[in-house]
N, C-alpha and C positions, 0 to 999 in steps of 0.2 A: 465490440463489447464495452459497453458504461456499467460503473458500478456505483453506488450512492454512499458514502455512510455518514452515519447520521450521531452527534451527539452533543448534548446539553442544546438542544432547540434548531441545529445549525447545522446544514449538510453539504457533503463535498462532493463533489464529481469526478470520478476518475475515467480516461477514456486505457484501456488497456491495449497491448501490443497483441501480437499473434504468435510469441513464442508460447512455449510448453507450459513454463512457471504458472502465467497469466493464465491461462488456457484451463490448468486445476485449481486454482486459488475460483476462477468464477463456475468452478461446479460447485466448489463446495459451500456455493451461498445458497440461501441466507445465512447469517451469523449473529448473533448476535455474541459478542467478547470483549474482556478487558481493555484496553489501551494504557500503555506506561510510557512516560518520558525516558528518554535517553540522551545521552548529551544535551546538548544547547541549542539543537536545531531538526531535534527527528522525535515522531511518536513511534512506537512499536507495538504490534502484537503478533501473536504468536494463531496461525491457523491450525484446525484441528488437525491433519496429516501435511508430510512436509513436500512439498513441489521438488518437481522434475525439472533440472533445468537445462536440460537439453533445449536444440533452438532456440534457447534464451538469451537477447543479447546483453552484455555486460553493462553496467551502469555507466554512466558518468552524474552523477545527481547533484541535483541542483534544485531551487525551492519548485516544490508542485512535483517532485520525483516522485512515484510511486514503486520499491523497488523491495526485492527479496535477499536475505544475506543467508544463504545457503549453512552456513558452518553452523550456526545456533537456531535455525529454521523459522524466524521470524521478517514478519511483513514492515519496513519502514516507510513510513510517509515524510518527508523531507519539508520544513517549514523556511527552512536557511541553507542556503549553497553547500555541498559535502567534497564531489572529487570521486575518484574514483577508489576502490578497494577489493583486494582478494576476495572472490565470492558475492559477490553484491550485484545482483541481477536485474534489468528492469523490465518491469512490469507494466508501465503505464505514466502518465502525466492526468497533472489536473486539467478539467477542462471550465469548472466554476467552483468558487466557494473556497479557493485555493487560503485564503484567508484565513479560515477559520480550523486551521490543522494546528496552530502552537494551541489553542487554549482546547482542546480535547481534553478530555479528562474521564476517570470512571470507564463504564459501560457502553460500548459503541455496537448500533447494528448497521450491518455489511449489506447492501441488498444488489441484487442485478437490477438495471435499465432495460426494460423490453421495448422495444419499440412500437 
């Protein structure tokens, strides 16, 4: 499962894992949704219903992390090395464009890769 997302002109690739989280986050595309800053090294948004994270394995993230934090139910994209934490799920890794996750900004849409 590849998911695209796209914002201010520049799109990333994410290749997702096969647990559960990953698994609802790529039904519930397309998207189109906010994206906010958090710390120093992660975008965040928040999907429309919140993942399962059963058969989810736990993080350890690092830049190009694509990964879920269960307690506030939002989606983190990792642009700078993080570590591991209570509830912090992963989802996936970048596979291109890995680059262009700190200057996100605004309005971001979500899309599946078909093949």
């Amino acid at each position: 499962m590849r998911i695209s997302i796209e914002s201010n002109g520049e799109t990333v690739v994410f290749e997702l894992n096969d647990g559960q989280a990953a698994k609802e986050l790529y039904e519930q595309l397309p998207l189109t949704i906010e994206v906010k800053n958090y710390s120093s090294n992660e975008k965040i948004f928040y999907p429309p219903n919140k993942l399962n994270t059963s058969n989810t394995p736990l993080a350890n993230a690092k830049t190009g992390t694509l990964a879920y934090y269960a307690p506030w139910g939002d989606v983190v994209m990792f642009y700078g090395n993080f570590g591991t934490a209570g509830g912090l799920y992963e989802l996936g890794n970048v596979v291109y464009g890995g680059e262009h996750i700190k200057n996100m900004s605004g309005t971001i849409t979500i899309k599946k890769i078909v093949n």
